[in-house]
DOTIDREN-313683 format. One record per residue (C-alpha): residue in one letter; x, y, z; residue number from 1; chain. Coordinates in steps of 0.05 Angstrom, whole numbers, padded with zeros to 5 digits. Each point is the difference from the previous one (the first is absolute). Example, Ala and Ser with C-alpha at 12.3 -4.5 7.8 and 13.67 -1.06 7.14 Angstrom:
2
<pt "a",<00246,-00090,00156>,1,"A"> <pt "s",<00027,00069,-00013>,2,"A"> 
***
This chain:
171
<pt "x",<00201,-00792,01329>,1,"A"> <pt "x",<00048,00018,-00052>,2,"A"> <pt "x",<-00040,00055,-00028>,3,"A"> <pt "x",<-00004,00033,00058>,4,"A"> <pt "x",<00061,00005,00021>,5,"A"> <pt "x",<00016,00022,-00071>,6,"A"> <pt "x",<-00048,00054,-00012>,7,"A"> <pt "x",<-00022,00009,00076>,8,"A"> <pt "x",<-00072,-00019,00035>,9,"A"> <pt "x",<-00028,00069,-00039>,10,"A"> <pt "x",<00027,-00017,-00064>,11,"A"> <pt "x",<-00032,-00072,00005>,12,"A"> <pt "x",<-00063,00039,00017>,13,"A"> <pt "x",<-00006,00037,-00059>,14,"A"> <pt "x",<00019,-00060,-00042>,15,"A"> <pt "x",<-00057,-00044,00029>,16,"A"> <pt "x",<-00053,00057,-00012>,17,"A"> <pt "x",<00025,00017,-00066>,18,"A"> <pt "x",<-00014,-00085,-00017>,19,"A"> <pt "x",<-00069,00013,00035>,20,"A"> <pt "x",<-00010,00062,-00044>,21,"A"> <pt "x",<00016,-00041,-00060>,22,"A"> <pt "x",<-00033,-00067,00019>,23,"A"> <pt "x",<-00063,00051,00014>,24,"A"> <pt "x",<-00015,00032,-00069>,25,"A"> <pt "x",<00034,-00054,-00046>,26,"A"> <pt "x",<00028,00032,-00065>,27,"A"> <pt "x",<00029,-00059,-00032>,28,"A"> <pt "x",<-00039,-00055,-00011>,29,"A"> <pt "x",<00024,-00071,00036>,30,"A"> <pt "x",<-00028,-00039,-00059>,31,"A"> <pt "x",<-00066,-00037,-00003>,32,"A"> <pt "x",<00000,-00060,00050>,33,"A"> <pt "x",<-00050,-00056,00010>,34,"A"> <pt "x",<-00031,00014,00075>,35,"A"> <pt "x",<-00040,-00066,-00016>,36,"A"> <pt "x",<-00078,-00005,-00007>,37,"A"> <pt "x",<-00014,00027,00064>,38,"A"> <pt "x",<-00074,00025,00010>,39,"A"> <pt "x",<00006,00079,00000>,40,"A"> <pt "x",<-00022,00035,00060>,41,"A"> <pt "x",<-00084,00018,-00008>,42,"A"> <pt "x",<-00015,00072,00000>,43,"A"> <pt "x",<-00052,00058,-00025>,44,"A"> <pt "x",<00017,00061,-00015>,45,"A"> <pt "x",<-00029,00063,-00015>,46,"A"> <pt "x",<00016,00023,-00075>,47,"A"> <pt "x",<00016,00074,-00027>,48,"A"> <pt "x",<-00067,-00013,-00055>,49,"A"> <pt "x",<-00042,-00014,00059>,50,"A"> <pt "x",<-00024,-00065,00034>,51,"A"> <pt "x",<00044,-00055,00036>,52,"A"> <pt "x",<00047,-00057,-00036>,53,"A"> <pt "x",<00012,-00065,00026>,54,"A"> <pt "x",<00054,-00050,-00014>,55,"A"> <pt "x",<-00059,-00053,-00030>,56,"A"> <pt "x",<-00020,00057,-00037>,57,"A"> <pt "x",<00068,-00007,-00043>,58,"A"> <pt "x",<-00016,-00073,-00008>,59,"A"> <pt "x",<-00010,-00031,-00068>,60,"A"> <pt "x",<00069,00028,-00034>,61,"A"> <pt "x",<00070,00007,00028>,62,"A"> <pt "x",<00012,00077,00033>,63,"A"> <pt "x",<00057,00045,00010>,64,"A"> <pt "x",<-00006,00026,00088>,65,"A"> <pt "x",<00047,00063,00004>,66,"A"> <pt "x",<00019,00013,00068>,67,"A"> <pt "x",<00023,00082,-00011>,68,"A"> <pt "x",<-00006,00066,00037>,69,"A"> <pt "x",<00002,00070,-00029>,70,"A"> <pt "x",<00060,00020,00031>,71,"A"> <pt "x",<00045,-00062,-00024>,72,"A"> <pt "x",<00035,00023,-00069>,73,"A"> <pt "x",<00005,-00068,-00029>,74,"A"> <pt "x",<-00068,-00007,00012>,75,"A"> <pt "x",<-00012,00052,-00052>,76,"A"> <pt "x",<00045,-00018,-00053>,77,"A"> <pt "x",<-00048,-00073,00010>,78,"A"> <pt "x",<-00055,00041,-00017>,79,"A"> <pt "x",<00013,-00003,-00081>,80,"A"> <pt "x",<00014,-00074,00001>,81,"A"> <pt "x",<-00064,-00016,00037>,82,"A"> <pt "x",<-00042,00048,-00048>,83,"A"> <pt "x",<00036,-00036,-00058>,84,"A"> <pt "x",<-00020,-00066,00028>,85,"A"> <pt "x",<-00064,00021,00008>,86,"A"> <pt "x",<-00013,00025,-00073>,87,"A"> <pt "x",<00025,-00063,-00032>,88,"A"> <pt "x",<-00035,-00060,00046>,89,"A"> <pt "x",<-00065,00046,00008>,90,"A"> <pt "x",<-00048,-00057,00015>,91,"A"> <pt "x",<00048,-00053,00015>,92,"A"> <pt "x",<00034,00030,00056>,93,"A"> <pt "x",<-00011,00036,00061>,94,"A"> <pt "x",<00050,00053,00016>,95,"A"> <pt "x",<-00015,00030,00080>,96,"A"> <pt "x",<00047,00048,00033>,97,"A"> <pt "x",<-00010,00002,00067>,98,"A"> <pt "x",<00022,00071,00033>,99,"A"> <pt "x",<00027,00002,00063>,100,"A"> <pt "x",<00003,00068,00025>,101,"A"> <pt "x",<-00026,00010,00072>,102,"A"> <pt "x",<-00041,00069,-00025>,103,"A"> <pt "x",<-00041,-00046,-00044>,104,"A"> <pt "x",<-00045,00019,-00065>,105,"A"> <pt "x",<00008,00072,00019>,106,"A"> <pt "x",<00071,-00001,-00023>,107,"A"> <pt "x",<00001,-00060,-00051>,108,"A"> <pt "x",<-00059,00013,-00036>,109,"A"> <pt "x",<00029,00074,-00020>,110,"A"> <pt "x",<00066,-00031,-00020>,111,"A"> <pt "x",<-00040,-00058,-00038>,112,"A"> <pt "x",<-00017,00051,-00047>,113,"A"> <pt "x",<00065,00044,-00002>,114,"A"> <pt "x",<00032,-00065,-00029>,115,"A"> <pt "x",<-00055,-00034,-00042>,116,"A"> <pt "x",<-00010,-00060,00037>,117,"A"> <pt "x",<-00040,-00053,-00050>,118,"A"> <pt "x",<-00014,-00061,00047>,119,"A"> <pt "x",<-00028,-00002,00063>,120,"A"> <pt "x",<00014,00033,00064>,121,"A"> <pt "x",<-00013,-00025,00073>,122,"A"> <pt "x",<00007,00031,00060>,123,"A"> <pt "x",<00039,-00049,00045>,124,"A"> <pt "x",<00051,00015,00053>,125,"A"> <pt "x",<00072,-00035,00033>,126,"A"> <pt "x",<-00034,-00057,00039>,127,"A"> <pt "x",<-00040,-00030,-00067>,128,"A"> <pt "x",<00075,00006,-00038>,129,"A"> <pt "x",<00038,-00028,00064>,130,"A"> <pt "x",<-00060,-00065,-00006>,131,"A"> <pt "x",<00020,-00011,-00076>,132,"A"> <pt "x",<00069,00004,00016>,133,"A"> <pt "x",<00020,00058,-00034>,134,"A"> <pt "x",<00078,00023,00019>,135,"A"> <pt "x",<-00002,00074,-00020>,136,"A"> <pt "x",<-00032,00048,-00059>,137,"A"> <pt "x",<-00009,-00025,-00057>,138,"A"> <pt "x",<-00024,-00064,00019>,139,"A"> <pt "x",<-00033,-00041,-00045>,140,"A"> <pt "x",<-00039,-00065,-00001>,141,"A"> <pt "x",<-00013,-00040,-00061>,142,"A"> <pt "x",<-00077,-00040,00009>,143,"A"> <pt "x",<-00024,-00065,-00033>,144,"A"> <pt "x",<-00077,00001,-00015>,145,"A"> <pt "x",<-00021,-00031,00071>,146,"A"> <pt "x",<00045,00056,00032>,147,"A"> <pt "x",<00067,-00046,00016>,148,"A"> <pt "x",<00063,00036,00005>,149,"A"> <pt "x",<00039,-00021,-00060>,150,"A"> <pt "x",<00059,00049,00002>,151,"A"> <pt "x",<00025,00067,00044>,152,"A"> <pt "x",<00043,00053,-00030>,153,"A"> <pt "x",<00020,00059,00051>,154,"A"> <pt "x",<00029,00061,-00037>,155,"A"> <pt "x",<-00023,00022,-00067>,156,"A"> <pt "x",<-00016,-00059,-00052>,157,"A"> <pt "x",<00003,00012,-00081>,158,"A"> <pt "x",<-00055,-00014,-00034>,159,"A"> <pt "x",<00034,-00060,-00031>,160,"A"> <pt "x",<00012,-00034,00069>,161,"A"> <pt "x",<-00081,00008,00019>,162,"A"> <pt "x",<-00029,-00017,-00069>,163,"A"> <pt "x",<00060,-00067,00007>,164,"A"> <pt "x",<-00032,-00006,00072>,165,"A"> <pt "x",<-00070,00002,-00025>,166,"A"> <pt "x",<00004,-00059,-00048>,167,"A"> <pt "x",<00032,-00037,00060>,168,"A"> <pt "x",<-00059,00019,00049>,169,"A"> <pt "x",<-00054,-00033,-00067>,170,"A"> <pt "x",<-00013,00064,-00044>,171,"A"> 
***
């Protein structure tokens, strides 16, 4: 009550949309934290390269989910991070962003190849990121080899963070 009498009902507005503004497209990181070894949620998606990807697809070897969107600017600075992690577990790790974006492959697919996307790309949308619990964009979940949900990072992670979260997750 004291903020709105300080700064009015419209100031205490704005504030509370500029949090949901912030909360929505995370820019800092909240640190690595363990969510448990919850199942993740099932899915199957089409890919960019063709065909359709399914969580027990992934199985075998821990995997990097990135919940992003096109229009989310962290998201892209997580793009180089993700390719890097990519080129240096090739094999041992499977690195999966998941795009968001409500126009689908006709927009990502485009942009996929402006910025030199290495790993895979599904087409998912809100409602698959809302069922793996993801809390705005950049959202990333860290996988053990049966698909449990070691870790969640929201906001963009360094590569040092997901290759410490990958030996936790078994690779």
């Amino acid at each position: 009550m004291a903020l709105v009498k300080t700064v009015g009902p419209v100031g205490a507005l704005l504030a509370g949309l500029g949090l949901a503004l912030l909360l929505g497209c995370g820019e800092v990181g909240d640190g690595l934290g363990t969510e448990g070894r919850e199942a993740a949620p099932s899915f199957s998606l089409a890919s960019l390269t063709g065909g359709d990807v399914t969580l027990e697809s992934l199985g075998g070897r821990p995997a990097i989910i990135d919940f992003w969107a096109t229009w989310c600017a962290p998201c892209i600075r997580q793009i180089p991070v993700l390719n890097a992690l990519q080129d240096r577990n090739e094999g041992r790790v499977s690195v999966v962003g998941i795009a968001v974006d409500a126009s689908g492959a006709e927009v990502v697919a485009p942009f996929a190849d402006e910025h030199g996307i290495d790993y895979t790309v599904l087409i998912g949308d809100e409602g698959l990121a809302q069922r793996f619990g993801a809390l705005g964009f950049p959202t990333l979940f860290v996988l053990d080899p049966t698909g449990g949900i070691v870790e969640s990072h929201v906001g963009v992670a360094s590569l040092e963070e997901l290759e410490e979260a990958l030996e936790r997750a078994g690779g």
